[in-house]
N, C-alpha and C positions, 0 to 999 in steps of 0.2 A: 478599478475592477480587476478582480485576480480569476483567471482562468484555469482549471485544472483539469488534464485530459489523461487517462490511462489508457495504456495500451501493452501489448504481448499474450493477452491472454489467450488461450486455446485450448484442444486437445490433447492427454497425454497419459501414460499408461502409468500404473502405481509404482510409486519407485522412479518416477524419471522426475524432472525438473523443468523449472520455466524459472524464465526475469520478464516481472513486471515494470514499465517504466511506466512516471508520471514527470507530465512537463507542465511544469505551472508558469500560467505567462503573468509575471508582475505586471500592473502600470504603474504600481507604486514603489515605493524605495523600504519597504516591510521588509524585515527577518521573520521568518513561518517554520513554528515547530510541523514536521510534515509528519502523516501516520497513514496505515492502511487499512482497509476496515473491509468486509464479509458479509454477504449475505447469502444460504441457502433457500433454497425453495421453501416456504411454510415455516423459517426459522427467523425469528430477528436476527441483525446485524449486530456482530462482534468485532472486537477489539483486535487486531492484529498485531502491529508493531507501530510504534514511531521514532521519530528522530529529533533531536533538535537542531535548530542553525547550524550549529558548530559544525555538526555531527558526533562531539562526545558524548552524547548522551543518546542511548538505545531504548528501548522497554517490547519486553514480546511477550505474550502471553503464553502462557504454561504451553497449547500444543505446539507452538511452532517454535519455541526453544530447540537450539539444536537442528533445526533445519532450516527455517526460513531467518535471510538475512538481511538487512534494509541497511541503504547506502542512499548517498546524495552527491550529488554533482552540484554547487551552487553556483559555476562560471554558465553552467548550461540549464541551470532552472530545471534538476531533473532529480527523482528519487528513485530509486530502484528496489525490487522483490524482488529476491531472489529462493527460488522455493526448490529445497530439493525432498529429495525424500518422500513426494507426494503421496498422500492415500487418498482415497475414496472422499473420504469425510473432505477435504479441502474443498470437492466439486462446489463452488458457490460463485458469487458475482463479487469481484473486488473493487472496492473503491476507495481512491486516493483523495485525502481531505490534507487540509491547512490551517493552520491555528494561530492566530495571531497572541504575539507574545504579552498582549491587552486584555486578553480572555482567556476563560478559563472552558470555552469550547470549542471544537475544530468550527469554521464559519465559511471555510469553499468546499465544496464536494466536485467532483468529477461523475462523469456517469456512470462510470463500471465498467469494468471487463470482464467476460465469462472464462474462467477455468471450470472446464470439466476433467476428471481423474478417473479413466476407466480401469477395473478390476484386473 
């Protein structure tokens, strides 16, 4: 069973920055491409960034090109957001998924962390 928990999210004014971190607790001996994923209020959930095992391999979606950057720690089962540059439009609920390198969908979610981006 793969456990995935996010955390740092908060309050923060346009133009500032936050690190998301997610700590995925294996009990299995799995490499997991890790990704971040968004949901606003009344908006479905989008595609953020993700990472593969290595970590050579990145993918971020057109807005957060250039601002947001994803990293991982695999001694400590940890993947990080690092978001700067924040506007408005970020304000959503983020969540950290895992994807086994068997499938071709992310298959653990996390619950979410709230970033809010005040004007």
């Amino acid at each position: 069973q793969v456990h995935v928990v996010e955390s740092g999210g908060g309050l923060v004014q346009a133009g500032g920055s936050l690190r998301l971190s997610c700590v995925a607790s294996e009990r299995t001996f799995r490499r997991f491409t890790m990704g971040w994923f968004r949901q606003a209020p009344g908006k479905e959930r989008e595609f953020v960034a993700s990472i593969s095992w290595s970590g050579g391999t990145t993918y971020y979606a057109d807005p957060m090109k250039g601002r947001f950057t994803i990293s991982r720690d695999n001694a400590k089962n940890t993947v990080y957001l690092q978001m700067n540059s924040l506007k408005p439009e970020d304000t959503a609920v983020y969540y950290c998924a895992a994807k086994e390198i068997t499938t071709m969908a992310f298959n653990y979610w996390g619950q979410g962390t709230q970033v809010t981006v005040s004007s």
